[in-house]
PDB file of the backbone (N, CA, C, O) and the ligand in Angstrom, with CONECT records:
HET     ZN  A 101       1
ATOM      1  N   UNK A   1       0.832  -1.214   0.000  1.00  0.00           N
ATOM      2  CA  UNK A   1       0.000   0.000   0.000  1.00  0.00           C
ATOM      3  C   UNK A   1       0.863   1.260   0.000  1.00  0.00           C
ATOM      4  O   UNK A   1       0.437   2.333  -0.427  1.00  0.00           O
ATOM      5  N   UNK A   2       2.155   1.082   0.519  1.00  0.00           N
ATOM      6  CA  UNK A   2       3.179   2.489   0.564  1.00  0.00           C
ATOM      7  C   UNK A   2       3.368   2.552  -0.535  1.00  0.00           C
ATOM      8  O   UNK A   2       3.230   3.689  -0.986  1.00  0.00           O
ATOM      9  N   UNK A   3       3.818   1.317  -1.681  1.00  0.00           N
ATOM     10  CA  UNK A   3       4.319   1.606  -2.616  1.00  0.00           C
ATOM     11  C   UNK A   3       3.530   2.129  -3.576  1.00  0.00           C
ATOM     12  O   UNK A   3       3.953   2.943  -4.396  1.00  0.00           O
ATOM     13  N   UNK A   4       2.105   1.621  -3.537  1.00  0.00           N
ATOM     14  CA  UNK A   4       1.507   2.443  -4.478  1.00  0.00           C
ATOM     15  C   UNK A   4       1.333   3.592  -4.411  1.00  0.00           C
ATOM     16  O   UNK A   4       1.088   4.199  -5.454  1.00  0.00           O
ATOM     17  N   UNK A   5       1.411   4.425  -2.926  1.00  0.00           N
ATOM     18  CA  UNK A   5       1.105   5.446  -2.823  1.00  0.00           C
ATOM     19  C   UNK A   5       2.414   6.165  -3.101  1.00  0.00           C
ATOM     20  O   UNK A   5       2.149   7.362  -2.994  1.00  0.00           O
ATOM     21  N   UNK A   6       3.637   6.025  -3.392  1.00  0.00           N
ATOM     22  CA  UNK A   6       4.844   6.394  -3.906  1.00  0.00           C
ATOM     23  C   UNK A   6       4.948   5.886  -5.110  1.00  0.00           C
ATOM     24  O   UNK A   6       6.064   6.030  -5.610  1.00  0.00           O
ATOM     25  N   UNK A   7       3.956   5.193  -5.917  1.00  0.00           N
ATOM     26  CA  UNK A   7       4.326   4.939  -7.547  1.00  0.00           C
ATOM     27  C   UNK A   7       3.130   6.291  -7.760  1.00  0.00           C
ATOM     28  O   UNK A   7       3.374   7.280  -8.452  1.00  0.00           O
ATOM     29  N   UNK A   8       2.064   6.110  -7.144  1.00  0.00           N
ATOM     30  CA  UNK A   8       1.199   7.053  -7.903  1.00  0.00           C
ATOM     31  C   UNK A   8       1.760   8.440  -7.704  1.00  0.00           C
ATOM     32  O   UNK A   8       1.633   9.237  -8.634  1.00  0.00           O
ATOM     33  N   UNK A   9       2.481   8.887  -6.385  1.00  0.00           N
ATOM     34  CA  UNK A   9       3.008  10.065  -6.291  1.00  0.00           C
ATOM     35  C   UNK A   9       4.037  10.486  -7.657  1.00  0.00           C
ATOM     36  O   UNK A   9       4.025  11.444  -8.430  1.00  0.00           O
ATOM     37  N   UNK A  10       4.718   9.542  -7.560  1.00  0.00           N
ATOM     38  CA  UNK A  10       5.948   9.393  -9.410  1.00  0.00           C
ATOM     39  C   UNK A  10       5.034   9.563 -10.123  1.00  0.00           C
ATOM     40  O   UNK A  10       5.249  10.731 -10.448  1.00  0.00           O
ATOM     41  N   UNK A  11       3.822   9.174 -10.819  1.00  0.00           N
ATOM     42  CA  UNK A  11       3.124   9.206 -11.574  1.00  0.00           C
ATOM     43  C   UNK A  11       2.806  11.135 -11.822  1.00  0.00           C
ATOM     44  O   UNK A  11       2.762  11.690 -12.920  1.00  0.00           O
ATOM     45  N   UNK A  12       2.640  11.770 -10.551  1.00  0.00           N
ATOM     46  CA  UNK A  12       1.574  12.455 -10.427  1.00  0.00           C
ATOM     47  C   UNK A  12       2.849  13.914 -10.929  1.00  0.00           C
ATOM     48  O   UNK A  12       2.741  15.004 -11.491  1.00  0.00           O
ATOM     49  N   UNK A  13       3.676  13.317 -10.486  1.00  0.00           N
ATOM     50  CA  UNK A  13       5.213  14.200 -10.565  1.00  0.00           C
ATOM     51  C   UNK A  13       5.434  14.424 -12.351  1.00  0.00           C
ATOM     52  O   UNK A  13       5.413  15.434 -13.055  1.00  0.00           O
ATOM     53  N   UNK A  14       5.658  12.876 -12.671  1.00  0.00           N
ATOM     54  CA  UNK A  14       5.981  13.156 -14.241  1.00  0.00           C
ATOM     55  C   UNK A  14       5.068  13.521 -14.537  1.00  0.00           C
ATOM     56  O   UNK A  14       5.667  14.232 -15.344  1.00  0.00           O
ATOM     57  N   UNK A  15       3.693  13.863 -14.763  1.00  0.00           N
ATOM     58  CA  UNK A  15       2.432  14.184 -15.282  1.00  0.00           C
ATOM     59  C   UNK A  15       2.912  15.861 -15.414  1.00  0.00           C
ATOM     60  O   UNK A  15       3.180  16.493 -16.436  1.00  0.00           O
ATOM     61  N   UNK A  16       2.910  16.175 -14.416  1.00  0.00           N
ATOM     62  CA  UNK A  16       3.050  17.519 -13.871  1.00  0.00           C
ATOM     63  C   UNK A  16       4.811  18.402 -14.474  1.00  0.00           C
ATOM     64  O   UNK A  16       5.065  19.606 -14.462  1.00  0.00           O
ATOM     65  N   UNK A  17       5.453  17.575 -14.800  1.00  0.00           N
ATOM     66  CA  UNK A  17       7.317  17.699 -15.249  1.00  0.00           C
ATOM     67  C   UNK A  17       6.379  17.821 -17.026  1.00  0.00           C
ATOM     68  O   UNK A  17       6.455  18.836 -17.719  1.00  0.00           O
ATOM     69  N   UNK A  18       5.771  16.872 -17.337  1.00  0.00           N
ATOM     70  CA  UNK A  18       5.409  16.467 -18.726  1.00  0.00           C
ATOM     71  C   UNK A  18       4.518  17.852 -19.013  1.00  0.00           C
ATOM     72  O   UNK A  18       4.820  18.645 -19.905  1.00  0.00           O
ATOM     73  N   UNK A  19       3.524  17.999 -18.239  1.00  0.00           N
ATOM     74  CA  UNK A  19       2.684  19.593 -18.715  1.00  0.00           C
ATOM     75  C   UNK A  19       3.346  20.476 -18.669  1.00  0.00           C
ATOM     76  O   UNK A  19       3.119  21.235 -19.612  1.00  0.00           O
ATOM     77  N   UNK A  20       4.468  20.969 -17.716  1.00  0.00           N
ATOM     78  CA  UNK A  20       4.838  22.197 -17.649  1.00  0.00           C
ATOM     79  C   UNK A  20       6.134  22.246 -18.398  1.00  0.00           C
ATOM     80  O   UNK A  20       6.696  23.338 -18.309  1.00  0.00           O
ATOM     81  N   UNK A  21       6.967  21.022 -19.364  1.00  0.00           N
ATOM     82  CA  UNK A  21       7.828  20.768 -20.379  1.00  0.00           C
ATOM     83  C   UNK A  21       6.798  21.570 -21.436  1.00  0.00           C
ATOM     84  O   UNK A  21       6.953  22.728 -21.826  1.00  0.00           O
ATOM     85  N   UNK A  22       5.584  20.554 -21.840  1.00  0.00           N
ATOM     86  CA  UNK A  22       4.672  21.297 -22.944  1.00  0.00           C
ATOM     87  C   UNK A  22       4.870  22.903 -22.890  1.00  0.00           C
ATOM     88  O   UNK A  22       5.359  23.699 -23.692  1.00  0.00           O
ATOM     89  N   UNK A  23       4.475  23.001 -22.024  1.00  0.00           N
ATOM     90  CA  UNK A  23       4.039  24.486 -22.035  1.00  0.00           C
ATOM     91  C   UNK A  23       5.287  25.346 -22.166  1.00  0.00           C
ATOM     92  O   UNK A  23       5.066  26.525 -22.443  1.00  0.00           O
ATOM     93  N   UNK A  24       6.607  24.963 -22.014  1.00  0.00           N
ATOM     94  CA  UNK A  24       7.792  25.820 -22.215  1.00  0.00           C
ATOM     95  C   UNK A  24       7.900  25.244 -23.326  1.00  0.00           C
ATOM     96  O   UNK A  24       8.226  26.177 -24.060  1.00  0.00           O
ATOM     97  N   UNK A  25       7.838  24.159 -24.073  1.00  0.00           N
ATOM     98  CA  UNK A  25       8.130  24.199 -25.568  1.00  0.00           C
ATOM     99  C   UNK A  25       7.130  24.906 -26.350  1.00  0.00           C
ATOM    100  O   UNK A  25       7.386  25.377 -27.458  1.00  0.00           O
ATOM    101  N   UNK A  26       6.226  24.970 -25.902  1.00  0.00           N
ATOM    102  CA  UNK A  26       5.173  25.846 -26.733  1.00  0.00           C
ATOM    103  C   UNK A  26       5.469  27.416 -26.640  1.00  0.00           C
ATOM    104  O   UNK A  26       5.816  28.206 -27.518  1.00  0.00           O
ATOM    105  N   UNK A  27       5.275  27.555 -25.612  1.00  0.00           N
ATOM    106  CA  UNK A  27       6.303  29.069 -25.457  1.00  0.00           C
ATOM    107  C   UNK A  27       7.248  29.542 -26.363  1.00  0.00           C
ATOM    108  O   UNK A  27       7.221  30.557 -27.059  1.00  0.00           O
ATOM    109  N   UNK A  28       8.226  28.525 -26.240  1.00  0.00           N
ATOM    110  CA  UNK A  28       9.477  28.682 -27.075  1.00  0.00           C
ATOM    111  C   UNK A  28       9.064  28.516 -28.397  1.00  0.00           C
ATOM    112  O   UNK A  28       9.506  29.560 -28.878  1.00  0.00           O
ATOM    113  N   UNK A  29       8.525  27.931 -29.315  1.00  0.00           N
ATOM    114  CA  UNK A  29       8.132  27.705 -30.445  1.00  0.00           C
ATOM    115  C   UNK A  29       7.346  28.946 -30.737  1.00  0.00           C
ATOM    116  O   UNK A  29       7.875  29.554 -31.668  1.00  0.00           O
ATOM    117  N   UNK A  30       6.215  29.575 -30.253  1.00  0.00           N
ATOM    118  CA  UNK A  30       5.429  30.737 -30.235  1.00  0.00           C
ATOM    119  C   UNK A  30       6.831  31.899 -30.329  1.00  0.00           C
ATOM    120  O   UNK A  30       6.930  32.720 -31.241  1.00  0.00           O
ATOM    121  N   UNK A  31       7.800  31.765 -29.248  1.00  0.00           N
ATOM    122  CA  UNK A  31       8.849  32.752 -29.436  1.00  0.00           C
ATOM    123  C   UNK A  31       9.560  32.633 -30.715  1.00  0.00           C
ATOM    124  O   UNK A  31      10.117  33.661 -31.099  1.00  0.00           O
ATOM    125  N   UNK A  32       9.658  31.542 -31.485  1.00  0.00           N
ATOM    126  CA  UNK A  32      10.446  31.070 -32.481  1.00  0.00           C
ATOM    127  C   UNK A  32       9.874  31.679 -33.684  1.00  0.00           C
ATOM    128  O   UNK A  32      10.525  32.206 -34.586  1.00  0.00           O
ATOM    129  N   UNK A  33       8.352  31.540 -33.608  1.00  0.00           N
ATOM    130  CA  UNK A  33       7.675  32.094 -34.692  1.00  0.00           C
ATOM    131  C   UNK A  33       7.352  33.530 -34.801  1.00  0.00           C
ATOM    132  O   UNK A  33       7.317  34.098 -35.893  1.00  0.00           O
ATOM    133  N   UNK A  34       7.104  34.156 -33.614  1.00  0.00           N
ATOM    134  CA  UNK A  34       7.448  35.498 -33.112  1.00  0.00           C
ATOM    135  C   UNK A  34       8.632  36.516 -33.956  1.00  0.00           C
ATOM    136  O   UNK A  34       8.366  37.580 -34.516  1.00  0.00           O
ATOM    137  N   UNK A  35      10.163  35.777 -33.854  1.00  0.00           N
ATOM    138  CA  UNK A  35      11.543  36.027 -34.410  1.00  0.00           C
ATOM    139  C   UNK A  35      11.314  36.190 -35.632  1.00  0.00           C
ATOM    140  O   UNK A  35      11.457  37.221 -36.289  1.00  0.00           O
ATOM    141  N   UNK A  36      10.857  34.903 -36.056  1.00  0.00           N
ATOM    142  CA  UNK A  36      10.750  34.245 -37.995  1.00  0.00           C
ATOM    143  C   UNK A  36      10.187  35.559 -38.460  1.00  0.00           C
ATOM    144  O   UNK A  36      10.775  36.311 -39.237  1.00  0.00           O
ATOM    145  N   UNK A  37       8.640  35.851 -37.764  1.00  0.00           N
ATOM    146  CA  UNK A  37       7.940  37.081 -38.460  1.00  0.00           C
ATOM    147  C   UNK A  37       8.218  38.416 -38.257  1.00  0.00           C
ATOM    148  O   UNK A  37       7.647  39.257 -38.951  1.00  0.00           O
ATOM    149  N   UNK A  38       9.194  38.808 -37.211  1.00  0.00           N
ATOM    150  CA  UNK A  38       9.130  40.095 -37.105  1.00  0.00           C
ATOM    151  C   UNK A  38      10.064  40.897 -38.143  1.00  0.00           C
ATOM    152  O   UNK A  38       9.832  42.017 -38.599  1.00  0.00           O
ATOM    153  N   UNK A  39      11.691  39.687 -38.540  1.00  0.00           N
ATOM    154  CA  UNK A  39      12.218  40.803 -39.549  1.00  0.00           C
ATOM    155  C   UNK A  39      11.539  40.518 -40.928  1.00  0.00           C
ATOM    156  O   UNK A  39      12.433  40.396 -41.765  1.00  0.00           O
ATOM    157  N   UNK A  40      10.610  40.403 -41.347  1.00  0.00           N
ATOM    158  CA  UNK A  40       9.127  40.868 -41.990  1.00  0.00           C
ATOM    159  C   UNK A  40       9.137  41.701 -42.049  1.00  0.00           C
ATOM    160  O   UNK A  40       9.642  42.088 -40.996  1.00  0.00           O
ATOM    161  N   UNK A  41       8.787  42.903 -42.919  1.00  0.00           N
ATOM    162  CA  UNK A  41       7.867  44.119 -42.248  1.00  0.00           C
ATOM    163  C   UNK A  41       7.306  43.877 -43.491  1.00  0.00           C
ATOM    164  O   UNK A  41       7.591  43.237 -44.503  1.00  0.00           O
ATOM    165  N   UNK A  42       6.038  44.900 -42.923  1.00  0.00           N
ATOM    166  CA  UNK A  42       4.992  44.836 -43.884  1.00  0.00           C
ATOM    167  C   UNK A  42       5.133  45.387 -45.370  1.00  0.00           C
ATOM    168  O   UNK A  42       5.788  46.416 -45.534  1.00  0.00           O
ATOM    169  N   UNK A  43       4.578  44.780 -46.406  1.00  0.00           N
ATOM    170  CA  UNK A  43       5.583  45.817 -47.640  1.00  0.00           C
ATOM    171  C   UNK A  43       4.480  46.716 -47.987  1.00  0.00           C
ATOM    172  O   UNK A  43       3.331  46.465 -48.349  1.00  0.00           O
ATOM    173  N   UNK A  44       5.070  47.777 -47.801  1.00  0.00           N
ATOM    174  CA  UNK A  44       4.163  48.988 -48.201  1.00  0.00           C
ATOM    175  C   UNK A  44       4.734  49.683 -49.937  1.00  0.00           C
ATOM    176  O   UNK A  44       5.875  49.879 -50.354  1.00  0.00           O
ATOM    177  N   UNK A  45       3.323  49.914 -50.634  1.00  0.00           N
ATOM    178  CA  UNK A  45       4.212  50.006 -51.951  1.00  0.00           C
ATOM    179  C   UNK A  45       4.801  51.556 -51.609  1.00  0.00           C
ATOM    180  O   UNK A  45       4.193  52.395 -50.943  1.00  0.00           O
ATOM    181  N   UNK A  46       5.975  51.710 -52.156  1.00  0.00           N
ATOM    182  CA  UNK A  46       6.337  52.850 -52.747  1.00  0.00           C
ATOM    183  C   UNK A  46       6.146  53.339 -54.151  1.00  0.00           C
ATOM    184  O   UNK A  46       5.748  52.645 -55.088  1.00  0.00           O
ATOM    185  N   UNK A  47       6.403  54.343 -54.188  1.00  0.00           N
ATOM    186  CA  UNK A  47       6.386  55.599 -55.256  1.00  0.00           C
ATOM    187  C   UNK A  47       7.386  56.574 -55.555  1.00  0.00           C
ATOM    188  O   UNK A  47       7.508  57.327 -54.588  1.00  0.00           O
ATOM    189  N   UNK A  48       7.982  56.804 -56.286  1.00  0.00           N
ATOM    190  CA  UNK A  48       8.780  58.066 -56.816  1.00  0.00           C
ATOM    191  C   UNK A  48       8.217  59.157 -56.823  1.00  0.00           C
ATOM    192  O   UNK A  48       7.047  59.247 -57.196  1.00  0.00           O
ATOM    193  N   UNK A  49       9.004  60.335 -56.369  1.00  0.00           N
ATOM    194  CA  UNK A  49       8.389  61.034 -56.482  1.00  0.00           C
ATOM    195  C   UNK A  49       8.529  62.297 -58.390  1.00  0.00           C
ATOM    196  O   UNK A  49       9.643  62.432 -58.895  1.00  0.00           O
ATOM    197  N   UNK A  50       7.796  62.696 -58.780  1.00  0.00           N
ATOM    198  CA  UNK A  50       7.872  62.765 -59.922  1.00  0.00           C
ATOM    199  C   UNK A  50       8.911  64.171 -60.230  1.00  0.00           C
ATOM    200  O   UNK A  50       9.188  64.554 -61.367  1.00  0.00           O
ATOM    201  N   UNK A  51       9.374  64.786 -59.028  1.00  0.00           N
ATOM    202  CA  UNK A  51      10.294  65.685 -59.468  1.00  0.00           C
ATOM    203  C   UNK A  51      11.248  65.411 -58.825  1.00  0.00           C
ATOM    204  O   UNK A  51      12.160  65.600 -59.630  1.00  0.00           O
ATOM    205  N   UNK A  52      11.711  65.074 -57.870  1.00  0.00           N
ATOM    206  CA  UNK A  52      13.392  64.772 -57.138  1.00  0.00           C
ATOM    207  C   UNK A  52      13.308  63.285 -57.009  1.00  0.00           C
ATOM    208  O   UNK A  52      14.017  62.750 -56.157  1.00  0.00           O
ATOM    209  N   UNK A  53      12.367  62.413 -57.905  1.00  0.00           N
ATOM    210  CA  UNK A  53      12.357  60.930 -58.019  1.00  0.00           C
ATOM    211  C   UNK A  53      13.213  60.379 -56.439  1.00  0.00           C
ATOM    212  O   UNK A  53      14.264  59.739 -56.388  1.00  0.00           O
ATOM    213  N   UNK A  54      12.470  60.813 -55.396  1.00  0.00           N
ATOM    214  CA  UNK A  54      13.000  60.184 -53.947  1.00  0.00           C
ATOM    215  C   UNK A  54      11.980  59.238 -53.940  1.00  0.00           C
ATOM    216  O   UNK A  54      10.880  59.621 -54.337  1.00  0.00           O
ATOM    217  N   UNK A  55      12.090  58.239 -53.623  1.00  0.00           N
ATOM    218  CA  UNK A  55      11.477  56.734 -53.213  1.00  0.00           C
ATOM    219  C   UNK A  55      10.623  57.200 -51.881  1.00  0.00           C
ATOM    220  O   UNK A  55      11.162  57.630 -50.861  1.00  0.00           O
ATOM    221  N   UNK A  56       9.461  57.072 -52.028  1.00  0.00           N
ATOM    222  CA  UNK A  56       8.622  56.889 -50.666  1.00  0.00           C
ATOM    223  C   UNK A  56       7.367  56.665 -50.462  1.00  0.00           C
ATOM    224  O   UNK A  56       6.649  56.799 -51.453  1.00  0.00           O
ATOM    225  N   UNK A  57       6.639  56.224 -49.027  1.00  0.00           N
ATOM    226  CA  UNK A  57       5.638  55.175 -49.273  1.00  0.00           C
ATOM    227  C   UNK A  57       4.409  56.021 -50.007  1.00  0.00           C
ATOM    228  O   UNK A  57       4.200  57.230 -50.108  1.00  0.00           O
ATOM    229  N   UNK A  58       3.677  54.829 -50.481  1.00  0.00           N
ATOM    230  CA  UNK A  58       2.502  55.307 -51.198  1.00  0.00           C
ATOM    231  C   UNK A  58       1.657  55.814 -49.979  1.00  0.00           C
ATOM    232  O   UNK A  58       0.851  56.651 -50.385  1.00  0.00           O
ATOM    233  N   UNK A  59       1.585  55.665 -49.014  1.00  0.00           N
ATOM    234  CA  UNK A  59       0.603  56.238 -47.699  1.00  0.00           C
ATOM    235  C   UNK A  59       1.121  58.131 -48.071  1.00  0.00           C
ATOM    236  O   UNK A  59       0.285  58.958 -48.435  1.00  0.00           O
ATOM    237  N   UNK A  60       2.143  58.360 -47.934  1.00  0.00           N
ATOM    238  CA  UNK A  60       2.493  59.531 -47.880  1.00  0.00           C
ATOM    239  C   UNK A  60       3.001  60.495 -48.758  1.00  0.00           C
ATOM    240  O   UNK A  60       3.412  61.604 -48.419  1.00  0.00           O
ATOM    241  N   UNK A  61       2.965  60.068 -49.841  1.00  0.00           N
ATOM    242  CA  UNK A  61       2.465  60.833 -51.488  1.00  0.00           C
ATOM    243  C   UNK A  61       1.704  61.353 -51.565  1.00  0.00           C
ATOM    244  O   UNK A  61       0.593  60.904 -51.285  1.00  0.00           O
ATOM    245  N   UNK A  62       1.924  62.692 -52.028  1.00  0.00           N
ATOM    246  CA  UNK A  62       0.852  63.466 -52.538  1.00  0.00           C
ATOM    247  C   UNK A  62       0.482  63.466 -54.094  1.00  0.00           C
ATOM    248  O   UNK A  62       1.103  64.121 -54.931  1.00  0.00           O
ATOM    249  N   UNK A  63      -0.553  62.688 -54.354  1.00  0.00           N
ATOM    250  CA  UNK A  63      -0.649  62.661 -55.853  1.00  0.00           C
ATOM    251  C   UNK A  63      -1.371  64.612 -56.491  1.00  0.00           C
ATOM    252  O   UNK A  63      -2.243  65.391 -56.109  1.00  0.00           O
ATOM    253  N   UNK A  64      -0.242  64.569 -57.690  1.00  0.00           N
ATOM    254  CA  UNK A  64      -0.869  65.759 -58.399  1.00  0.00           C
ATOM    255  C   UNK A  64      -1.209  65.159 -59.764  1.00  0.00           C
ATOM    256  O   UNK A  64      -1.159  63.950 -59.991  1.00  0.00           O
ATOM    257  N   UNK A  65      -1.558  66.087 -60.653  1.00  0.00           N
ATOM    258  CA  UNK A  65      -1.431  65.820 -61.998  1.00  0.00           C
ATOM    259  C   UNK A  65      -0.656  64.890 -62.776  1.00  0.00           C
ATOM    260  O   UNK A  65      -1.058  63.848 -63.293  1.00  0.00           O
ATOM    261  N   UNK A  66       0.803  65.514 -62.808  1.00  0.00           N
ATOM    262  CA  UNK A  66       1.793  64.674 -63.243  1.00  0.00           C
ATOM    263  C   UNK A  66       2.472  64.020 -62.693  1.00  0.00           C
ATOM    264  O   UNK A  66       3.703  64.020 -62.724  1.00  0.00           O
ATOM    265  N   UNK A  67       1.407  63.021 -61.800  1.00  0.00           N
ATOM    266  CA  UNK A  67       2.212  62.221 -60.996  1.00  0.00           C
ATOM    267  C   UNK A  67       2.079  62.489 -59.629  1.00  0.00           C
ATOM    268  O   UNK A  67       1.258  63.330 -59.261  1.00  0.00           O
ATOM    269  N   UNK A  68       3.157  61.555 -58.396  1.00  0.00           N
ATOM    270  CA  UNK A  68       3.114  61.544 -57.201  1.00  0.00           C
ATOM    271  C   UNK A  68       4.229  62.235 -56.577  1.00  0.00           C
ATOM    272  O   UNK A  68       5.378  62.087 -56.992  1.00  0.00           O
ATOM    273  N   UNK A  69       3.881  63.114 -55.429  1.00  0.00           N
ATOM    274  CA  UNK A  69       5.139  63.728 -55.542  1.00  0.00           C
ATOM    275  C   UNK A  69       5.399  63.841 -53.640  1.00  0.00           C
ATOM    276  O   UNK A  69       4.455  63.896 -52.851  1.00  0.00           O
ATOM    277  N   UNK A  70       6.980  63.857 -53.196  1.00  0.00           N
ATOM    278  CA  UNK A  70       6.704  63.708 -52.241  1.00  0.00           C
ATOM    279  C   UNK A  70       6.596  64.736 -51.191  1.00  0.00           C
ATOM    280  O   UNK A  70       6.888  64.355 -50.058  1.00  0.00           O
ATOM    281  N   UNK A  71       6.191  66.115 -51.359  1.00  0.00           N
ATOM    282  CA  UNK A  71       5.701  66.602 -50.723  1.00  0.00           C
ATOM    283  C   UNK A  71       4.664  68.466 -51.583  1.00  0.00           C
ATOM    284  O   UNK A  71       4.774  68.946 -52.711  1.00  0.00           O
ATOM    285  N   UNK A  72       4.091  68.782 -50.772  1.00  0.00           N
ATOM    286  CA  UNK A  72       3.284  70.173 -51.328  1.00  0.00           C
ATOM    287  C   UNK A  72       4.107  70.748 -52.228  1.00  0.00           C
ATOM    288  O   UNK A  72       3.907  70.698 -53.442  1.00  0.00           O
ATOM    289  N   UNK A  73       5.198  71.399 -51.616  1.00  0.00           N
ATOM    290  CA  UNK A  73       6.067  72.340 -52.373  1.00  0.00           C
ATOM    291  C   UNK A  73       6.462  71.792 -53.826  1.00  0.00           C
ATOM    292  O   UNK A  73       6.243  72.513 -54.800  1.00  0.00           O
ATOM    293  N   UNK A  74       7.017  70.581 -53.981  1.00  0.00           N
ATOM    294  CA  UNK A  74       7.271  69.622 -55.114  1.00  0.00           C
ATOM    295  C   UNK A  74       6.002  69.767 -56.271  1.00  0.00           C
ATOM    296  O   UNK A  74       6.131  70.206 -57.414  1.00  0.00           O
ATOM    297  N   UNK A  75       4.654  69.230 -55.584  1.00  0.00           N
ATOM    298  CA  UNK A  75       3.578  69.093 -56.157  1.00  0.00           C
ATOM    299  C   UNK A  75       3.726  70.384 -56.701  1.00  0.00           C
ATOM    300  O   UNK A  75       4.014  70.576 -57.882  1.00  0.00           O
ATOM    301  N   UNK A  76       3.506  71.423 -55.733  1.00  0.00           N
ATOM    302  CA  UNK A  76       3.342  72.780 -56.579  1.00  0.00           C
ATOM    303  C   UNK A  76       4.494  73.684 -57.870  1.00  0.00           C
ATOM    304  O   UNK A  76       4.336  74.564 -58.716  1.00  0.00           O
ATOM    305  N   UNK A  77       5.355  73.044 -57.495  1.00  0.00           N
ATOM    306  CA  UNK A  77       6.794  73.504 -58.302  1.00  0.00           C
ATOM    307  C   UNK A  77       6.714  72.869 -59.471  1.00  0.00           C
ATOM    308  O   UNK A  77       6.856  73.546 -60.489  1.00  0.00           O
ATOM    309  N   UNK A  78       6.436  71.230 -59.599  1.00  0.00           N
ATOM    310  CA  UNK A  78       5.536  70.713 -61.086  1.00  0.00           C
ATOM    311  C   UNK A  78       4.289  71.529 -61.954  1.00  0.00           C
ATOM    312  O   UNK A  78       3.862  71.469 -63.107  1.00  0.00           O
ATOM    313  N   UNK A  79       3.942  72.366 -60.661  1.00  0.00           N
ATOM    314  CA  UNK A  79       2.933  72.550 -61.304  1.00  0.00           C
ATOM    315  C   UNK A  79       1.350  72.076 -61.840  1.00  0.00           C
ATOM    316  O   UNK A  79       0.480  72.458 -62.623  1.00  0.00           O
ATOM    317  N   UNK A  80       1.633  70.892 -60.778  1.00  0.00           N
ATOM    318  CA  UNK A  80       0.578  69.892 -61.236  1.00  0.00           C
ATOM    319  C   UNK A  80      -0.504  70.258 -59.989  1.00  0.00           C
ATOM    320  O   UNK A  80      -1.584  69.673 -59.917  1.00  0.00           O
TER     321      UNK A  80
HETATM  322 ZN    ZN A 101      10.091  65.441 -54.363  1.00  0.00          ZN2+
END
């Protein structure tokens, strides 16, 4: 009767070693995939701009006439 109650205690131990292994490999894997995606970034298109042709995102272009340009003064100096 001791011994079972010291096999089931072993039992109750690795059960408990075995869930909380899971749960740090899952962790770690979640961290792993975390790494993989972050040097990602999102691709945002760019645009030239149509008079000093500087590269920059399409969020922050100002489209004129002849084109996208990357800021007021530009736009207005085209003329567009
Ligand atoms: Zn410009």
């Amino acid at each position: 009767m001791k011994y079972l109650l010291v096999i089931v205690l072993a039992l109750v131990v690795f059960w408990l070693w075995r869930v909380s292994r899971r749960r740090h490999d899952e962790a770690a894997q979640a961290r792993r995939a975390a790494n993989r995606s972050a040097p990602e970034k999102p691709i945002t298109p760019t645009v030239v701009c149509a008079l000093c042709k500087v590269h920059l995102a399409q969020s922050e272009a100002l489209v004129g006439r002849g084109g996208v340009y990357c800021s007021e003064a530009h736009r207005r100096e085209a003329g567009a």
